[in-house]
C-alpha positions as CSV (number, residue, x, y, z in Angstrom):
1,X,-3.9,2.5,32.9
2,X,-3.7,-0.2,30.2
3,X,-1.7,0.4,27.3
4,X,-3.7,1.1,24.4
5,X,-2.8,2.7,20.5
6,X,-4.5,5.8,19.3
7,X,-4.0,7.0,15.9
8,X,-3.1,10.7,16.1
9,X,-1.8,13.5,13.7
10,X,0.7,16.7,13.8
11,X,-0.6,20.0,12.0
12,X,2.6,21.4,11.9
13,X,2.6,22.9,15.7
14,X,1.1,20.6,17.7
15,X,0.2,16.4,17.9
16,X,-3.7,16.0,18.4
17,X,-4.3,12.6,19.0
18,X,-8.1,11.1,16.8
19,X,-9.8,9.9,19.8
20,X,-10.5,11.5,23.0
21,X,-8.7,9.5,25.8
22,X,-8.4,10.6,29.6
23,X,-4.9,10.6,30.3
24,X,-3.3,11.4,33.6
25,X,-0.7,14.8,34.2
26,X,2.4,12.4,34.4
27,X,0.9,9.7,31.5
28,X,3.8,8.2,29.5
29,X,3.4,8.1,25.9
30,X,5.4,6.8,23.1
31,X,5.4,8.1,19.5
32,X,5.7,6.8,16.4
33,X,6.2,8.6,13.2
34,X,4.6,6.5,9.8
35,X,5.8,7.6,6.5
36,X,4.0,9.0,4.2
37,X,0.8,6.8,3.0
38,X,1.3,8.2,-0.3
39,X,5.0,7.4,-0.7
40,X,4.6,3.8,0.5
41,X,1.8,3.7,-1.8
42,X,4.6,5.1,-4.9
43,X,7.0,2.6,-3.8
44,X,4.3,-0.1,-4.1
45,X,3.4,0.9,-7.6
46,X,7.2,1.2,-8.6
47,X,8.0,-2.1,-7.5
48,X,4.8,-3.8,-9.3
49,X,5.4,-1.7,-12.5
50,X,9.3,-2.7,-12.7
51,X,8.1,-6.5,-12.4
52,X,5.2,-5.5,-14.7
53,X,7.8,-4.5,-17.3
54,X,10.1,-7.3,-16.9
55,X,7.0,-9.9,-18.0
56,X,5.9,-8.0,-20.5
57,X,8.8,-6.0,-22.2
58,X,9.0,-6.3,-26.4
59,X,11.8,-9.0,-26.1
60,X,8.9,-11.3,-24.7
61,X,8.0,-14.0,-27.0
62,X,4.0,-13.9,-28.4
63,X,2.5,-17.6,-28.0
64,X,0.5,-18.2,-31.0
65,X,-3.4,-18.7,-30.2
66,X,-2.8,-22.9,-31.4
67,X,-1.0,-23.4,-27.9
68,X,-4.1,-22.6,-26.0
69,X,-5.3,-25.8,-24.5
70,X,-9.0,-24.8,-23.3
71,X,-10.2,-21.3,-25.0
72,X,-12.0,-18.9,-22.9
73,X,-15.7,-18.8,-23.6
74,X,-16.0,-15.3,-22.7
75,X,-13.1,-14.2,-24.2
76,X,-14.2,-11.7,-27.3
77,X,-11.1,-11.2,-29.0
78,X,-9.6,-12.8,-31.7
């Protein structure tokens, strides 16, 4: 048999692989545990949020609207 990937998941007893796949009594398998989507997903957002607040904290310096060189036409603010 080839090797192929097939996404599967554990419901706390068992592993159930997602697709159905003819395997043979003796088939050798390998797992692989991914973290959590959700905590990959947190560390994601930390990491853009600490860089977020390092650009934009208060000791930032506001450029006054005269050192725009081309205005935004759709712009509505001030």
């Amino acid at each position: 048999m080839k090797t192929i990937s097939v996404s599967a998941h554990f419901d706390g007893e068992r592993i159930h692989l997602d697709e159905r796949v003819e395997l043979s009594p003796r088939a050798r398998l390998i797992v692989t545990i991914l973290p959590d989507a959700d905590e990959e997903r947190d560390d994601w957002f930390q990491a853009a949020m600490q860089r977020f607040n390092e650009a934009y904290n208060e000791d930032e310096e506001d450029y006054p609207l005269d050192s725009i060189i081309e205005k935004n036409p759709n712009y509505e603010g001030i």
